[in-house]
Biopython code that builds the backbone (N, CA, C, O; Angstrom):
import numpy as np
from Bio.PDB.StructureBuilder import StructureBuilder

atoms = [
    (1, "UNK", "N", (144.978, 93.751, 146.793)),
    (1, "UNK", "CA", (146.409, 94.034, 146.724)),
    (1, "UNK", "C", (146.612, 95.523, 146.973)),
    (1, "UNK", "O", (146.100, 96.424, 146.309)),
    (2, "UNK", "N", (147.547, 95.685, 148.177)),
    (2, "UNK", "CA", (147.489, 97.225, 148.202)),
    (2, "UNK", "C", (148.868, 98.000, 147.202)),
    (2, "UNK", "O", (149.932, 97.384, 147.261)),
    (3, "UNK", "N", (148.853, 98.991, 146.530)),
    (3, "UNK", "CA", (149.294, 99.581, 146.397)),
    (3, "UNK", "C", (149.616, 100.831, 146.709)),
    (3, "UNK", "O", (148.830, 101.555, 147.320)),
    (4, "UNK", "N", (151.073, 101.311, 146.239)),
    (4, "UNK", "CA", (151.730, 102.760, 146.528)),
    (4, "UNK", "C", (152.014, 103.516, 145.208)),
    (4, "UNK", "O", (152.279, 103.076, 144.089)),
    (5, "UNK", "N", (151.866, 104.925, 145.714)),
    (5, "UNK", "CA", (152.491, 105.726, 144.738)),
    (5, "UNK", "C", (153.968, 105.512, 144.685)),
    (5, "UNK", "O", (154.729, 105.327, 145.634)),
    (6, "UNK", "N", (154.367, 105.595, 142.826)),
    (6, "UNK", "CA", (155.753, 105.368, 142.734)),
    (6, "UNK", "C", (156.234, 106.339, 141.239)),
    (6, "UNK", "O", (155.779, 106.620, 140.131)),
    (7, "UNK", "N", (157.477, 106.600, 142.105)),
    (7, "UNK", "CA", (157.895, 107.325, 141.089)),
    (7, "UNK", "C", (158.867, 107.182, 140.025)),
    (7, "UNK", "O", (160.009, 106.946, 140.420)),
    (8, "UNK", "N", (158.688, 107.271, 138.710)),
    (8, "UNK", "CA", (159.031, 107.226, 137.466)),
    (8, "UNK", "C", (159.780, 108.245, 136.424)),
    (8, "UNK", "O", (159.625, 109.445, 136.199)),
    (9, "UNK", "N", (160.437, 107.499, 136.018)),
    (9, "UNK", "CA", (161.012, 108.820, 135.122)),
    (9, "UNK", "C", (160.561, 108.296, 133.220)),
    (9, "UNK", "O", (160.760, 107.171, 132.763)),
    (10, "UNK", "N", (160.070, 109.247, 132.599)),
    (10, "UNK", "CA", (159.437, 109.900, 131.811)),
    (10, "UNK", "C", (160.573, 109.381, 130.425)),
    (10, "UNK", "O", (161.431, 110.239, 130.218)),
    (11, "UNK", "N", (160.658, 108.325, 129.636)),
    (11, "UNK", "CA", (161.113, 107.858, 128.603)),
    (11, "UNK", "C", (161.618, 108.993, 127.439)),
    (11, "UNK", "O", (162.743, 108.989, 126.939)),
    (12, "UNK", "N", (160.643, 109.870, 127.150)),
    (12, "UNK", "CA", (161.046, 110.477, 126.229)),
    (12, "UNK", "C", (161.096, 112.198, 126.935)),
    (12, "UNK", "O", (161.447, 113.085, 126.157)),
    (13, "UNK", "N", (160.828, 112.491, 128.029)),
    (13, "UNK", "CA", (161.623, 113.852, 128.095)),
    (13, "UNK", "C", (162.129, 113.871, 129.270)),
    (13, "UNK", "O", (162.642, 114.889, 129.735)),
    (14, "UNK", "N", (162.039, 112.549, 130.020)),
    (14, "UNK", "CA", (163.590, 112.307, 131.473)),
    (14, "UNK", "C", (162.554, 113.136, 132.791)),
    (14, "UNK", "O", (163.021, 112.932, 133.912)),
    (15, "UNK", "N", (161.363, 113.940, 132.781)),
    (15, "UNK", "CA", (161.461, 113.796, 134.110)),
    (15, "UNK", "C", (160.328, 113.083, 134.840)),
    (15, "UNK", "O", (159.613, 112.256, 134.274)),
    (16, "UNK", "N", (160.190, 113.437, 136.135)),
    (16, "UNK", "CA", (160.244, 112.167, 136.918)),
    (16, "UNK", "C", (158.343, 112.426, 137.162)),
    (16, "UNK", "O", (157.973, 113.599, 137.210)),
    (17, "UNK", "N", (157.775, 111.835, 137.234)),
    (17, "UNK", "CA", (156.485, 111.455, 136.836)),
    (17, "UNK", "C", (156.016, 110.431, 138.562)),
    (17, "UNK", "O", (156.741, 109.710, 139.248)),
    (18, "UNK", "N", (154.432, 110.843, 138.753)),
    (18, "UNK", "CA", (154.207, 109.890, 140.206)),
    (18, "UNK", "C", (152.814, 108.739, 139.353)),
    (18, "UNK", "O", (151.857, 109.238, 138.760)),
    (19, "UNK", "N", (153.052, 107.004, 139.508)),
    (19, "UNK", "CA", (152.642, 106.529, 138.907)),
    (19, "UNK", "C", (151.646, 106.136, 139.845)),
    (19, "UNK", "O", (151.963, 105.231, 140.617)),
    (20, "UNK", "N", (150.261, 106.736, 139.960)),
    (20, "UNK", "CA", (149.472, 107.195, 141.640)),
    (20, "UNK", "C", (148.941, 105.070, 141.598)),
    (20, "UNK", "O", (148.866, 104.207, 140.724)),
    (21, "UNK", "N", (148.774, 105.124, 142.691)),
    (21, "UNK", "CA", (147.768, 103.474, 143.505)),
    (21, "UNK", "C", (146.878, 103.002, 142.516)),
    (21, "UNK", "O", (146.742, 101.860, 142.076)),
    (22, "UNK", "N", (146.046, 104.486, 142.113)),
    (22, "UNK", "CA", (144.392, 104.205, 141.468)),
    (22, "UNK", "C", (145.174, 103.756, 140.102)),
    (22, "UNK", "O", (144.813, 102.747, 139.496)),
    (23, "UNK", "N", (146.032, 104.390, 139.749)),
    (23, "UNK", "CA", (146.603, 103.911, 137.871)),
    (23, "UNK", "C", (146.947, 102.726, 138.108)),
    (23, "UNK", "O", (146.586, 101.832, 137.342)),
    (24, "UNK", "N", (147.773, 102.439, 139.299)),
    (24, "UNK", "CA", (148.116, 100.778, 139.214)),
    (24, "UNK", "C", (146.895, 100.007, 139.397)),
    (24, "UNK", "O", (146.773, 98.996, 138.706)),
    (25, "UNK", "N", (146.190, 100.244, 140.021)),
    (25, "UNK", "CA", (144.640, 99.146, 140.068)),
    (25, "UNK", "C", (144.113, 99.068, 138.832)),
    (25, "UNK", "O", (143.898, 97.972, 138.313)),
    (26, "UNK", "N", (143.818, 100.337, 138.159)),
    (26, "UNK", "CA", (143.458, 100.358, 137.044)),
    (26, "UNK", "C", (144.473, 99.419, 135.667)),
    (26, "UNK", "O", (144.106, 98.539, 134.889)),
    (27, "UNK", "N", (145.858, 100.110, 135.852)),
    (27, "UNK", "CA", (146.514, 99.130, 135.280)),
    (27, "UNK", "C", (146.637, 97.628, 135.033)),
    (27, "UNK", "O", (146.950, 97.040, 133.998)),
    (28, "UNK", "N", (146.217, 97.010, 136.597)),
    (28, "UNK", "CA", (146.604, 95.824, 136.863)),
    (28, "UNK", "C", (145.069, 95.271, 136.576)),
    (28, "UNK", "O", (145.080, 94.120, 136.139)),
    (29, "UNK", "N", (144.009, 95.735, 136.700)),
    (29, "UNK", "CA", (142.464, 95.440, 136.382)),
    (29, "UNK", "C", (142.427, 95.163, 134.567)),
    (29, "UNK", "O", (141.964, 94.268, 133.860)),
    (30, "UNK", "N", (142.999, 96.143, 134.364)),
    (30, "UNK", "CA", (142.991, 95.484, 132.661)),
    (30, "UNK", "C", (144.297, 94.337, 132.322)),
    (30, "UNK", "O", (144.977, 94.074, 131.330)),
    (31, "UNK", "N", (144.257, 94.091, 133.021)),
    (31, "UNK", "CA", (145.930, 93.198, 132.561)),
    (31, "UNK", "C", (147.198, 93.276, 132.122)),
    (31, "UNK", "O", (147.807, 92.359, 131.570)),
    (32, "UNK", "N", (147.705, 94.610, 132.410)),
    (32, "UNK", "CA", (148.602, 95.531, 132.151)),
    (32, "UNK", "C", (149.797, 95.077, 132.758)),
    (32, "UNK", "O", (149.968, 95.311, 133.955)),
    (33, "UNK", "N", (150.724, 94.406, 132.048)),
    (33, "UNK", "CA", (152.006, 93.900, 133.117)),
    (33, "UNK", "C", (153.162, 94.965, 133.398)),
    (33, "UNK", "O", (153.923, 94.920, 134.365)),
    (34, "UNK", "N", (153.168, 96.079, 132.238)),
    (34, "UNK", "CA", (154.003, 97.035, 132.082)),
    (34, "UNK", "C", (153.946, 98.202, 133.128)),
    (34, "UNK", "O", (152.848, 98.726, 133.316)),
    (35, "UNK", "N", (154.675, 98.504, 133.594)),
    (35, "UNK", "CA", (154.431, 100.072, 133.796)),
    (35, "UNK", "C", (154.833, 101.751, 133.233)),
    (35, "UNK", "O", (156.002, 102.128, 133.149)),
    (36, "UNK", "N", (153.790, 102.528, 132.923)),
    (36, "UNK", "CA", (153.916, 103.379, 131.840)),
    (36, "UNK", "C", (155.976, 103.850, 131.815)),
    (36, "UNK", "O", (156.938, 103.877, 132.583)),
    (37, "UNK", "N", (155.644, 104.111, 130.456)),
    (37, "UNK", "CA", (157.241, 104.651, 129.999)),
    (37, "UNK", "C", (157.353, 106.315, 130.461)),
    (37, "UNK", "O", (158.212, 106.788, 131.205)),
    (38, "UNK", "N", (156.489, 106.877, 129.949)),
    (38, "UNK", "CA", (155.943, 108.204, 129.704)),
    (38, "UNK", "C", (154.681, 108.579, 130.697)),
    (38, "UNK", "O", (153.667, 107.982, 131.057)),
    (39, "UNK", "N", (155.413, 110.215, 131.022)),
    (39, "UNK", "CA", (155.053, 111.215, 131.783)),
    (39, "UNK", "C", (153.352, 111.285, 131.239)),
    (39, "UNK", "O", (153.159, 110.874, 130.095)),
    (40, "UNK", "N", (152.295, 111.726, 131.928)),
    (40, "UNK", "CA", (150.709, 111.711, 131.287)),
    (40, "UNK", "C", (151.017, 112.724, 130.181)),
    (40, "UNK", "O", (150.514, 112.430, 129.097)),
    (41, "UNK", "N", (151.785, 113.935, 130.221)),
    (41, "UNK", "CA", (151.815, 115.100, 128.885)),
    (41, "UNK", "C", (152.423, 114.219, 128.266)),
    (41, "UNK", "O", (151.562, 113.595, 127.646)),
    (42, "UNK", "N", (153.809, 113.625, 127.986)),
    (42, "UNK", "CA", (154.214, 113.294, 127.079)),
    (42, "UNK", "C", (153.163, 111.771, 126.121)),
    (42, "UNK", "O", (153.167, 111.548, 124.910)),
    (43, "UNK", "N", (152.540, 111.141, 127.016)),
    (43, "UNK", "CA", (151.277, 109.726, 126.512)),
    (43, "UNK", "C", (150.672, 111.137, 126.015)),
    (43, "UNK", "O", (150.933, 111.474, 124.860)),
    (44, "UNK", "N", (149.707, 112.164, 126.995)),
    (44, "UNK", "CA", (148.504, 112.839, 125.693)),
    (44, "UNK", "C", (149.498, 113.265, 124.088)),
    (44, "UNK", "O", (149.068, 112.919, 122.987)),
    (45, "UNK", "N", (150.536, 113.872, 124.216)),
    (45, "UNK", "CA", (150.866, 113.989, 122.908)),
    (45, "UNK", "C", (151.335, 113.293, 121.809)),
    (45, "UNK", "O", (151.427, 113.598, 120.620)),
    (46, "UNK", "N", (151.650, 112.167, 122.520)),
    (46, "UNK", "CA", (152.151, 111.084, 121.383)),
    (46, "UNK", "C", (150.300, 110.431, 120.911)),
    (46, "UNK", "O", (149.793, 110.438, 119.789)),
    (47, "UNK", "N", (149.871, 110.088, 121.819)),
    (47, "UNK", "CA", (148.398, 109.979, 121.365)),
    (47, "UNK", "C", (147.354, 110.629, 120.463)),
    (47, "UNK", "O", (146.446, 110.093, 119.828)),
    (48, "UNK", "N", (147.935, 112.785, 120.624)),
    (48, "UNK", "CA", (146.985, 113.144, 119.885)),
    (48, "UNK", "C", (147.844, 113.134, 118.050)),
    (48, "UNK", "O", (147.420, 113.335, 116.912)),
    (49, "UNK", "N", (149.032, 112.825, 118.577)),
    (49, "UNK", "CA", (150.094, 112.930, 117.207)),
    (49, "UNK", "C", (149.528, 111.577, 116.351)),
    (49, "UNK", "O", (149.462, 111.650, 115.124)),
    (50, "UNK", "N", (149.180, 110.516, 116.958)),
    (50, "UNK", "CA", (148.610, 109.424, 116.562)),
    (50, "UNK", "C", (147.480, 110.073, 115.687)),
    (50, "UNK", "O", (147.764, 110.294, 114.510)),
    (51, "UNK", "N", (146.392, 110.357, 116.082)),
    (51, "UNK", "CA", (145.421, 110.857, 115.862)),
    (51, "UNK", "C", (145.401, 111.843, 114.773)),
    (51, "UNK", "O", (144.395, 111.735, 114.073)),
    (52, "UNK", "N", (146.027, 112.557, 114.506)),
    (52, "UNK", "CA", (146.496, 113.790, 114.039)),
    (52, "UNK", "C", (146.862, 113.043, 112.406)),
    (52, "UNK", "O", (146.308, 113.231, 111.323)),
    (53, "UNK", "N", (147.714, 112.385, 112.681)),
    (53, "UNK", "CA", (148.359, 111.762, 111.318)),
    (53, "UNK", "C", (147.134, 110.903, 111.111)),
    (53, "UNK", "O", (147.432, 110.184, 110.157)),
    (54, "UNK", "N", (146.331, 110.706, 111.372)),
    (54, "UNK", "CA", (145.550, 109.055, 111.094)),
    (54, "UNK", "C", (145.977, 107.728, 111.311)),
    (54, "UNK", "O", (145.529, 106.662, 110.889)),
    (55, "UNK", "N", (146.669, 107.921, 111.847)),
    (55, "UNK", "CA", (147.500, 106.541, 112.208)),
    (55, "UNK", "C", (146.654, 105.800, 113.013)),
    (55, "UNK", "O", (145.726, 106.317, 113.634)),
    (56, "UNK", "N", (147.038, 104.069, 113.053)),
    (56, "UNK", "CA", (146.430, 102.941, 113.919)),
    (56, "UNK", "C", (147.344, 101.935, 113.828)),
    (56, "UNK", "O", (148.355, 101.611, 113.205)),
    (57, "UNK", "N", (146.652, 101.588, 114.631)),
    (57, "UNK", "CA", (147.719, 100.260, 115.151)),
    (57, "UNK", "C", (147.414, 98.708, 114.338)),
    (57, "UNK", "O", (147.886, 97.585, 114.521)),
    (58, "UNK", "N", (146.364, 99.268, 113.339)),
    (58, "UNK", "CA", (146.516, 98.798, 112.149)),
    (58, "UNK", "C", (145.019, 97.645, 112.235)),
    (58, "UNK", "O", (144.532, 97.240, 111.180)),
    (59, "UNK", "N", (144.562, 97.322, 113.281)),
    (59, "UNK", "CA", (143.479, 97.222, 113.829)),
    (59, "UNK", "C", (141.779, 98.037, 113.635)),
    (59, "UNK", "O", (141.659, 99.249, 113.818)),
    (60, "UNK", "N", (140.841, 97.336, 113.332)),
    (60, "UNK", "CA", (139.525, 98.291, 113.335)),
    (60, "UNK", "C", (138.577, 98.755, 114.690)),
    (60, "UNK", "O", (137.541, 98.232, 114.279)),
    (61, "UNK", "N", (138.382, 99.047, 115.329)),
    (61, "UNK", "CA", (137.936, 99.359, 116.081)),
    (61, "UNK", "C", (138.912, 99.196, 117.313)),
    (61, "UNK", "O", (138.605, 99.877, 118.292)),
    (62, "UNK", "N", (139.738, 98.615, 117.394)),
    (62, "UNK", "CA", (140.465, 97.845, 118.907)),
    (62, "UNK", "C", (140.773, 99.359, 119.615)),
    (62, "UNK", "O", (141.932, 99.746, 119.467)),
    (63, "UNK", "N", (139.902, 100.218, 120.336)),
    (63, "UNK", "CA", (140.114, 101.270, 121.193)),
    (63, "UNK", "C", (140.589, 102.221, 120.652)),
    (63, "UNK", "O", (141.226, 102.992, 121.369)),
    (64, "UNK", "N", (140.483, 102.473, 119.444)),
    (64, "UNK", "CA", (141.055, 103.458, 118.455)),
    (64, "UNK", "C", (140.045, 104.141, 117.722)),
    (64, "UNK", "O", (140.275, 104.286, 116.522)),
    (65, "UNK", "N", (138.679, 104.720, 118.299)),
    (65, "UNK", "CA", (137.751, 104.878, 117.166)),
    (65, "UNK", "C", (137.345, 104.044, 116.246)),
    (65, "UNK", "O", (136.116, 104.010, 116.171)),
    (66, "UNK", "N", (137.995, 103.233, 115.381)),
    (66, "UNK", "CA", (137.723, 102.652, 114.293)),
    (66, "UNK", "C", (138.552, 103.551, 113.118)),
    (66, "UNK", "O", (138.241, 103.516, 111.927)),
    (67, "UNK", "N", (139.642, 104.349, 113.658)),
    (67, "UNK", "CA", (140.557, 105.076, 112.595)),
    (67, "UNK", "C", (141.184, 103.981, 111.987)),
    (67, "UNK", "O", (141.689, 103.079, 112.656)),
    (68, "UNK", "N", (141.185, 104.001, 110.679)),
    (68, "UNK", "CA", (142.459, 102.803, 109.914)),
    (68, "UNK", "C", (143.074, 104.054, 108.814)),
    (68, "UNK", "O", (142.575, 104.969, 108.159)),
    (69, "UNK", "N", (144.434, 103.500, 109.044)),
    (69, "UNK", "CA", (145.857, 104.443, 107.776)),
    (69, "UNK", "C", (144.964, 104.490, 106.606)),
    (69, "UNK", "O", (144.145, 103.632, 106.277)),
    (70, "UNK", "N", (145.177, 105.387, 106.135)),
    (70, "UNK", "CA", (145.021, 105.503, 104.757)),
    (70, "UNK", "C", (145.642, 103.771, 103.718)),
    (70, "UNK", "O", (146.577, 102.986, 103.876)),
    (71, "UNK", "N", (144.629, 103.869, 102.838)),
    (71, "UNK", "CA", (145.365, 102.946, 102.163)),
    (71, "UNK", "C", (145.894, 103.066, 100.836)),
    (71, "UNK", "O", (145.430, 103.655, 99.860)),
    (72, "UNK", "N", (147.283, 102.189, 101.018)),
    (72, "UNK", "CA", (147.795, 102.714, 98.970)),
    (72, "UNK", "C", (146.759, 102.357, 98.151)),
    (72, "UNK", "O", (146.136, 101.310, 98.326)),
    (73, "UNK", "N", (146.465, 103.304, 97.076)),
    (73, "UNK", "CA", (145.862, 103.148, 96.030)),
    (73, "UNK", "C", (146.837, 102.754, 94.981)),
    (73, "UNK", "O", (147.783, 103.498, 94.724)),
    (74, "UNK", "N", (146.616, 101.333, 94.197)),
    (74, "UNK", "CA", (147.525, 101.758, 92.779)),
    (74, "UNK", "C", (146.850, 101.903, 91.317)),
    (74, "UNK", "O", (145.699, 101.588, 91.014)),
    (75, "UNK", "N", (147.509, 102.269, 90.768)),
    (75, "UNK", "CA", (146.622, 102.809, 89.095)),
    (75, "UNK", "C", (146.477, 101.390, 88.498)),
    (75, "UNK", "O", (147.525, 100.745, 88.534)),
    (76, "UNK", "N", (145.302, 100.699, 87.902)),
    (76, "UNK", "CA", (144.825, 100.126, 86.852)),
    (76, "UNK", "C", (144.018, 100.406, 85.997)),
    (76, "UNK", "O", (143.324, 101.359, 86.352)),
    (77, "UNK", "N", (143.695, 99.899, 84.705)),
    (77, "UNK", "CA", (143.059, 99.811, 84.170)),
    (77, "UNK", "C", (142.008, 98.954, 83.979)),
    (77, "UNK", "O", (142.185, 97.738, 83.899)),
    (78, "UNK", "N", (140.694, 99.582, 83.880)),
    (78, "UNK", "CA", (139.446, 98.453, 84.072)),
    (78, "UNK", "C", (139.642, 97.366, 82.529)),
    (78, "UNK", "O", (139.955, 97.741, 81.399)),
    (79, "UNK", "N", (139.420, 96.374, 82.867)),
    (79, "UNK", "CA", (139.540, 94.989, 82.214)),
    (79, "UNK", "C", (138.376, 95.341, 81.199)),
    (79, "UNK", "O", (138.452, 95.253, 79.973)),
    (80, "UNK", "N", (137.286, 95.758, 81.943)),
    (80, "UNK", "CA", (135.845, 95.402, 81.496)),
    (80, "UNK", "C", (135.276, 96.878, 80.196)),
    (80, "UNK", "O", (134.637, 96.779, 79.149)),
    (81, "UNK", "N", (135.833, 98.047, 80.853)),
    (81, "UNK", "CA", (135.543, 99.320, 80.082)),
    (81, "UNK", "C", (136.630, 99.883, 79.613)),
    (81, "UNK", "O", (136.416, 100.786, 78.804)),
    (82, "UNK", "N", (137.617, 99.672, 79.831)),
    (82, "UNK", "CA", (139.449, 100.577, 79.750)),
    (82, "UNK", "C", (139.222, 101.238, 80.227)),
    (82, "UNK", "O", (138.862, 101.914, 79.263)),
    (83, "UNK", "N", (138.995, 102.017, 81.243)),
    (83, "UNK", "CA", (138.733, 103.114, 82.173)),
    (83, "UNK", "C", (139.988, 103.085, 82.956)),
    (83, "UNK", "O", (140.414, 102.024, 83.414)),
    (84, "UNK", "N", (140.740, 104.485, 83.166)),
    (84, "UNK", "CA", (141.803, 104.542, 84.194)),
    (84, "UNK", "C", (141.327, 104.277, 85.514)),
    (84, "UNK", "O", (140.371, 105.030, 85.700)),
    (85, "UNK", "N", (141.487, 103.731, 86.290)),
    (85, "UNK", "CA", (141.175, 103.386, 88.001)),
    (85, "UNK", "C", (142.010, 102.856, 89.178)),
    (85, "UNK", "O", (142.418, 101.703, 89.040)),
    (86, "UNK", "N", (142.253, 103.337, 90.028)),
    (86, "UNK", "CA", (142.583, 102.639, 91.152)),
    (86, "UNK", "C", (142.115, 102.078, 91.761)),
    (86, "UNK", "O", (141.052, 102.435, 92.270)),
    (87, "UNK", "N", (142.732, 100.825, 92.027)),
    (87, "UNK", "CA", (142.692, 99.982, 93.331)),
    (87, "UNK", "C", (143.339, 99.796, 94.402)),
    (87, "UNK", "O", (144.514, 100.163, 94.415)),
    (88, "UNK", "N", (142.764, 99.183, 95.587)),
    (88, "UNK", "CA", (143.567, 98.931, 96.478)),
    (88, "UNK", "C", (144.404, 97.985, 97.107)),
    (88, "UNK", "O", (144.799, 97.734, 98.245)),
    (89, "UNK", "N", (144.593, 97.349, 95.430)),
    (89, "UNK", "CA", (146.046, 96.016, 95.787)),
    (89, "UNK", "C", (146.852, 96.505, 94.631)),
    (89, "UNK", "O", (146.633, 97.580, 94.073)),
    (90, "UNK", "N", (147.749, 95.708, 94.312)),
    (90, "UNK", "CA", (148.948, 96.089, 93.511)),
    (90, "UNK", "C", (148.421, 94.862, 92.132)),
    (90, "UNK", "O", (148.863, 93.729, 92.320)),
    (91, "UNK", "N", (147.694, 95.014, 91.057)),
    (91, "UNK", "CA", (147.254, 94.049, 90.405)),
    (91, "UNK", "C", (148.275, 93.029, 89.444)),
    (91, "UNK", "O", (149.076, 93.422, 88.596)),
    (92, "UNK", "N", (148.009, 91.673, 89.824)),
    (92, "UNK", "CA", (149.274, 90.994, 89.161)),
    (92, "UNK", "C", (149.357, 90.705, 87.711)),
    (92, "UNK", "O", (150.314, 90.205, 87.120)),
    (93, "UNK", "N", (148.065, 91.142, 87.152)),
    (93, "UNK", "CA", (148.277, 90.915, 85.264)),
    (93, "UNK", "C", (147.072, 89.278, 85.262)),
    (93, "UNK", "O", (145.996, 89.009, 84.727)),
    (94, "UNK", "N", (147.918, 88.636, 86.062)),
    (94, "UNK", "CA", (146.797, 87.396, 86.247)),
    (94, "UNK", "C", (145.125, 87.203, 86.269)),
    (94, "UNK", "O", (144.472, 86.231, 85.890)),
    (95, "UNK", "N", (144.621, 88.602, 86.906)),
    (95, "UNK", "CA", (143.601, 88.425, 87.091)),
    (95, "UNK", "C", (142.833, 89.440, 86.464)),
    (95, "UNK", "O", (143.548, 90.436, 86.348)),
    (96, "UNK", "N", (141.600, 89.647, 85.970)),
    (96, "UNK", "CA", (141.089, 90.922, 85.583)),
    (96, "UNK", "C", (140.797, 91.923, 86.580)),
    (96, "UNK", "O", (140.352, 91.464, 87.632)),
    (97, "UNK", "N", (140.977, 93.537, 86.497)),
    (97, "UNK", "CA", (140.814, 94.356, 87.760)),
    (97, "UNK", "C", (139.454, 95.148, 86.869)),
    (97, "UNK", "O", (139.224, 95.068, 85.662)),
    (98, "UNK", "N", (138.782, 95.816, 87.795)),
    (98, "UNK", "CA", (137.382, 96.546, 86.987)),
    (98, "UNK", "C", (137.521, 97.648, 87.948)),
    (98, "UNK", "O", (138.152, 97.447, 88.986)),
    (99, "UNK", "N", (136.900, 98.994, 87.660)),
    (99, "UNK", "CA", (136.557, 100.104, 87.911)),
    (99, "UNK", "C", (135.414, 99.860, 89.085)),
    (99, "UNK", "O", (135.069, 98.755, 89.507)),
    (100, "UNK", "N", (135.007, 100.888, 89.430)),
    (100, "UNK", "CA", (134.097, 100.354, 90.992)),
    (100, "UNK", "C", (132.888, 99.874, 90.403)),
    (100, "UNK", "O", (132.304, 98.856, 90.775)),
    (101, "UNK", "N", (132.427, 100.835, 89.222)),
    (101, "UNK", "CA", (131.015, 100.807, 88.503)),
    (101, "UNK", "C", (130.979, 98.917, 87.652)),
    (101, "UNK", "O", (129.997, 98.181, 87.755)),
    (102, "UNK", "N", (132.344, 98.509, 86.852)),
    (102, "UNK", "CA", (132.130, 97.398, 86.490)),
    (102, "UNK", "C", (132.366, 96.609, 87.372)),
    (102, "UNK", "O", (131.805, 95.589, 86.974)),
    (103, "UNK", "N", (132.904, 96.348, 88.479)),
    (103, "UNK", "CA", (133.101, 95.910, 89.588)),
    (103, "UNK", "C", (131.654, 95.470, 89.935)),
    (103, "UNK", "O", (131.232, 94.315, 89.870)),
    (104, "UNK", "N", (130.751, 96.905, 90.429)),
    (104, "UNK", "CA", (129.357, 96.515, 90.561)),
    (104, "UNK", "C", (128.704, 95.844, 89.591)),
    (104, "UNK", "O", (127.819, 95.082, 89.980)),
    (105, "UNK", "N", (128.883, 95.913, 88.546)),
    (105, "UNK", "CA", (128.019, 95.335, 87.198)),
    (105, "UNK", "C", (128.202, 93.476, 87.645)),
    (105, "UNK", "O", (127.272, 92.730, 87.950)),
    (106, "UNK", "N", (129.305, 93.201, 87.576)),
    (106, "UNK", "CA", (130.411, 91.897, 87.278)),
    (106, "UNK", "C", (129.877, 90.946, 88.572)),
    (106, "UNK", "O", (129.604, 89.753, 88.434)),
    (107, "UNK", "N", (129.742, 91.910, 90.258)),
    (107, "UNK", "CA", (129.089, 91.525, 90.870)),
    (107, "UNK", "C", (127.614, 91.088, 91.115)),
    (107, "UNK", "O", (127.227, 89.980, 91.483)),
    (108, "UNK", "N", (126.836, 92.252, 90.817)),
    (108, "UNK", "CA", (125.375, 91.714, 90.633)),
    (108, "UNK", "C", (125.247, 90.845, 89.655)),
    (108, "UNK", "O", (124.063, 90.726, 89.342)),
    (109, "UNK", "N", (126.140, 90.020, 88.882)),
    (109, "UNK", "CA", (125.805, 89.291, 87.955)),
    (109, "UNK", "C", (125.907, 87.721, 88.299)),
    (109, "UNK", "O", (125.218, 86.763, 87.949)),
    (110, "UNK", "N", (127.460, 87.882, 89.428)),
    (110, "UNK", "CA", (127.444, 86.239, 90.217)),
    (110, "UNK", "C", (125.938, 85.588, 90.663)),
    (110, "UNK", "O", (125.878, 84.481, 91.199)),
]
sb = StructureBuilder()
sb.init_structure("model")
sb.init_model(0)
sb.init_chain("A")
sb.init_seg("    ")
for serial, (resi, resn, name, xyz) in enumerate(atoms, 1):
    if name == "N":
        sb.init_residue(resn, " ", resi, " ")
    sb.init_atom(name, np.array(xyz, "f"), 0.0, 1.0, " ", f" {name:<3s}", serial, name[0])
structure = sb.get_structure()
């Protein structure tokens, strides 16, 4: 399929951008139905802003390093020692929550 250079205008700062043959092959080789929104400066900076914050697309590895968001921690108390601790769900009272150390204990014991 032959392609042409075509020109584009730039989503988030309006100017006009050339979307070259080789990007569309490349585009169209990965299965890309879209064609870019954004100028290449304006994609590197929204990308390194990605990066920057830690942000992901919420995904582990999927072309992202393997960066994942930070995750909420919330405050419990261990069931097993009373120890102040966080976890990383919101605990419903229902179940017992343990500290990492009784956590390990509670486990090697299954």
């Amino acid at each position: 399929m032959g392609f042409q250079d075509k020109s584009l205008e730039c989503s988030d700062c309006g100017s006009t951008f050339t979307f070259t043959a080789k990007e569309q092959e490349l585009f169209a080789s990965r299965g890309y139905t879209n064609e870019p929104k954004r100028c290449p400066n304006c994609r590197a900076a929204r990308k390194s802003e990605r990066y920057a914050s830690g942000g992901s697309t919420g995904t582990s590895g999927g072309g992202m390093g393997g960066f994942r968001p930070q995750r909420q921690m919330f405050p419990a108390k261990c069931s097993a020692c009373g120890a102040d601790t966080k976890v990383p769900f919101e605990p419903r009272g229902d179940r017992p929550v343990y500290c990492s150390e009784c956590y390990n204990r509670v486990k090697m014991g299954r």
